[in-house]
C-alpha positions as CSV (number, residue, x, y, z in Angstrom):
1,X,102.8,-198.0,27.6
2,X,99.5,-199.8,27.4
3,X,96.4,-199.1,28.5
4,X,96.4,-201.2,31.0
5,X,99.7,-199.8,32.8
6,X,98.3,-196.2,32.4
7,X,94.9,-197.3,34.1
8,X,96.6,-199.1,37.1
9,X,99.4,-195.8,37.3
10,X,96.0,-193.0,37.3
11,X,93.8,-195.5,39.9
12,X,96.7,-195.9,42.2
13,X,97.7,-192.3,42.1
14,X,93.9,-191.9,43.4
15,X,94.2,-193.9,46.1
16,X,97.4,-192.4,47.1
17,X,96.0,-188.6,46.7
18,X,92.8,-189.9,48.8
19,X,94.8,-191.4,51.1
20,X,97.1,-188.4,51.6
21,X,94.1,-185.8,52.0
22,X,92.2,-188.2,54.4
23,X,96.3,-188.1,56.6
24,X,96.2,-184.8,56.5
25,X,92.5,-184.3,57.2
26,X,92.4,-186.3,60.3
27,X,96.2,-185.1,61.5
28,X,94.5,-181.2,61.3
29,X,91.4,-182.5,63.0
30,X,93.5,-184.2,65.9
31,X,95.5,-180.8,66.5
32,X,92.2,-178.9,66.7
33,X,90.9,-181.4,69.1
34,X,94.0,-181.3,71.2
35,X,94.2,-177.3,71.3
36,X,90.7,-177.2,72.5
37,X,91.3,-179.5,75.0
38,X,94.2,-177.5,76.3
39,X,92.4,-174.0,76.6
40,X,89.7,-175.9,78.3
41,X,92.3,-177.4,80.5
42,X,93.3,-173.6,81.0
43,X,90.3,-172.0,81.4
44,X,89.7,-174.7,84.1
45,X,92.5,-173.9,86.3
46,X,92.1,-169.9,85.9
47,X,88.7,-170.4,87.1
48,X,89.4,-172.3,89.6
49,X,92.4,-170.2,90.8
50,X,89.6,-166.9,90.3
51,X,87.3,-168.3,92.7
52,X,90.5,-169.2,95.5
53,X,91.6,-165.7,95.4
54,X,88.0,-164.8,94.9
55,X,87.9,-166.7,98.6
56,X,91.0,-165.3,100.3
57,X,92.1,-162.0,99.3
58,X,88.9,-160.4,101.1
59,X,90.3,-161.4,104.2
60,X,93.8,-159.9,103.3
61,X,92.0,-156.9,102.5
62,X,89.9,-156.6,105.3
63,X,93.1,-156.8,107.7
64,X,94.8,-154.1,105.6
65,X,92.3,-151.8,105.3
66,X,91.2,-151.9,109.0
67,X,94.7,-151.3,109.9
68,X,94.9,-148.1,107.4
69,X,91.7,-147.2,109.5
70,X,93.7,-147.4,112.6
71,X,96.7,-145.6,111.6
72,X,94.6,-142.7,110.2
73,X,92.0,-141.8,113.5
74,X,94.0,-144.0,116.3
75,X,97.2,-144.2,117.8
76,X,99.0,-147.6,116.9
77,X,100.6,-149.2,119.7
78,X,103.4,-151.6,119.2
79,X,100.9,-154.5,120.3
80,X,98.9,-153.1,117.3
81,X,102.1,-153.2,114.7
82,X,102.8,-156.8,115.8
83,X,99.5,-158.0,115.9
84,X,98.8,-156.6,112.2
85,X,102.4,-158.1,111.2
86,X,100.8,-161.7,112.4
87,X,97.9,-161.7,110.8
88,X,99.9,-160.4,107.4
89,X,102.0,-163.4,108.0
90,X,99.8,-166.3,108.9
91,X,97.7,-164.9,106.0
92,X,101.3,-165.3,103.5
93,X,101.8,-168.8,105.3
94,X,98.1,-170.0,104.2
95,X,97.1,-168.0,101.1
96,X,99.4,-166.6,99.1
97,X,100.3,-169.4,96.7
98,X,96.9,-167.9,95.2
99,X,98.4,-164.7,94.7
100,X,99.5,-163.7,91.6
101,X,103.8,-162.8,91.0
102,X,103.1,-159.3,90.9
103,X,100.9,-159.2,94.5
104,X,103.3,-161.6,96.0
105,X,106.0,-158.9,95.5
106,X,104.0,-156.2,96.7
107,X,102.5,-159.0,99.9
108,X,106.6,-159.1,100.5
109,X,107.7,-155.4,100.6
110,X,104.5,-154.7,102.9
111,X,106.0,-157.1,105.5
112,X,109.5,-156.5,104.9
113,X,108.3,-152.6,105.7
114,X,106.5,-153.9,108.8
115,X,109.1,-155.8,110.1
116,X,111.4,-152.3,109.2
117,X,108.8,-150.3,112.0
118,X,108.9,-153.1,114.0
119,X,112.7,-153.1,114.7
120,X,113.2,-149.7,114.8
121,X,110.1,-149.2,117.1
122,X,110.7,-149.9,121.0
123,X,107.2,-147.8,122.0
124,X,104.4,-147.2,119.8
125,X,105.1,-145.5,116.3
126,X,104.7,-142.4,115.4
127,X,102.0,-142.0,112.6
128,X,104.4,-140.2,110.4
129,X,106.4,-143.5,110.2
130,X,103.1,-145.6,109.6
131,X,102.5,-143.3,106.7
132,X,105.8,-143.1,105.2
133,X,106.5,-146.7,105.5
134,X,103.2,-148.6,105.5
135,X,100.9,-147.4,103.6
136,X,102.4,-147.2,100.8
137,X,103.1,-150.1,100.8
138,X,99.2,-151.5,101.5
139,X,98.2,-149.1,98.7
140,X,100.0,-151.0,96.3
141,X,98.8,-154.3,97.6
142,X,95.2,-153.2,97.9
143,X,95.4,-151.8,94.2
144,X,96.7,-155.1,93.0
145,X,94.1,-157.4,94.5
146,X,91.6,-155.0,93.0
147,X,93.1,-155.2,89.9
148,X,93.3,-158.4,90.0
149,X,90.4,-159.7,91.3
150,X,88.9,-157.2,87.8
151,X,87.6,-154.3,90.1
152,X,88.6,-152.1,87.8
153,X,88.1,-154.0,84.4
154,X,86.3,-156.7,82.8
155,X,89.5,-158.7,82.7
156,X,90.7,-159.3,85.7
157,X,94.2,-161.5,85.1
158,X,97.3,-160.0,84.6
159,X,99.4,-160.6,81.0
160,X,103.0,-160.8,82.7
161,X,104.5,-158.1,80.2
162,X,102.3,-155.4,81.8
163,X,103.1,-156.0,85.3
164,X,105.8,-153.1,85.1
165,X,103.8,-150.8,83.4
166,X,101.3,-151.5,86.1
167,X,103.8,-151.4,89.0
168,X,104.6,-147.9,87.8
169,X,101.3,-146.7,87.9
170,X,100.2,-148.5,91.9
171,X,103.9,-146.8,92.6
172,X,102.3,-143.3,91.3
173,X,98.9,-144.1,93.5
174,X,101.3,-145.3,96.5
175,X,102.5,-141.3,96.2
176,X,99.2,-140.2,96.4
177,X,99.1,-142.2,99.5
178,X,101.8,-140.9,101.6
179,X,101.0,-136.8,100.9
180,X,97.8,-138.1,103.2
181,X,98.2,-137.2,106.3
C-alpha cells in the first residue's frame, strides 16, 4: 500500500469518527432537550391542576364539614339530608374532574351512602344512622383532600401505587369516626 492510500484511509477514518461523535453528540443533546421539555410540560399541568383543586375543594369541604357540625349538635331533618345530598351533587357535576382517582372514589361512596339514608329515611334520621353511614364516609373524603391538597406533607400528589396503602389507613381514621358519638 502506498503512502498515499494509507494517508487518504487515516484522514477519512477522521472525518468519519468526527462525524460519528458530532451524530451522537447532537442525538444525546436533542433527547435532553426533549425530556426537559416534557417535565416542564408536566410540571405545568400539575400546577395548574394544584391551583383548581386548590380553588374548589374548600367549598366541598366547607359543605361537608358544616354538615358533620349538624349531625353532631342538631337534629338533621330529611330537608337537611337532601339539601346536603344537592349541594354534594352539583359540587360532583362541576368540580370533580379536578379530583384525584382516589377522592373521586371516596366523593362516590359518600353519595352513594347519602342516597342509602335517603331511601330508607321517610322522616328525619336518626343520628345513629348519620354516624354509621355518613360520616364515615366524609372522614375519608375530608382526609383525602387534605392529603391531597399536602396538609399533612410537603408533597401533596398522590403516586398511584400508594393509594391502597393510603385507603387503608383513612379506612382506620373512618373507624375512629363512627366510635364518636
Amino acid at each position: 500500500m502506498t503512502t498515499e492510500v494509507f494517508v487518504s484511509i487515516i484522514a477519512f477514518s477522521g472525518v468519519i469518527l468526527s462525524a460519528l461523535v458530532s451524530y451522537l453528540t447532537s442525538q444525546r443533546k436533542i433527547r435532553i432537550e426533549l425530556e426537559n421539555f416534557q417535565a416542564q410540560i408536566e410540571h405545568t399541568y400539575a400546577t395548574r391542576l394544584f391551583e383548581q383543586r386548590f380553588a374548589v375543594y374548600p367549598i366541598l369541604f366547607e359543605l361537608i364539614s358544616s354538615f358533620i357540625k349538624k349531625i353532631r349538635y342538631y337534629t338533621i331533618t330529611k330537608s337537611d339530608l337532601d339539601e346536603f345530598v344537592s349541594k354534594i351533587e352539583e359540587w360532583d357535576n362541576k368540580n370533580s374532574i379536578y379530583a384525584s382517582a382516589m377522592n373521586v372514589k371516596y366523593l362516590y361512596r359518600l353519595i352513594r351512602a347519602a342516597h342509602d339514608v335517603q331511601g330508607k329515611t321517610k322522616v328525619s334520621p336518626t343520628k345513629d344512622v348519620l354516624i354509621e353511614k355518613l360520616i364515615p364516609r366524609i372522614a375519608d373524603l375530608e382526609l383525602g383532600m387534605k392529603t391531597e391538597l399536602g396538609v399533612f406533607a410537603r408533597h401533596g400528589y398522590q403516586n398511584p401505587k400508594t393509594v391502597k396503602t393510603l385507603d387503608e389507613i383513612l379506612g382506620q381514621a373512618s373507624n375512629e369516626y363512627s366510635k364518636i358519638r
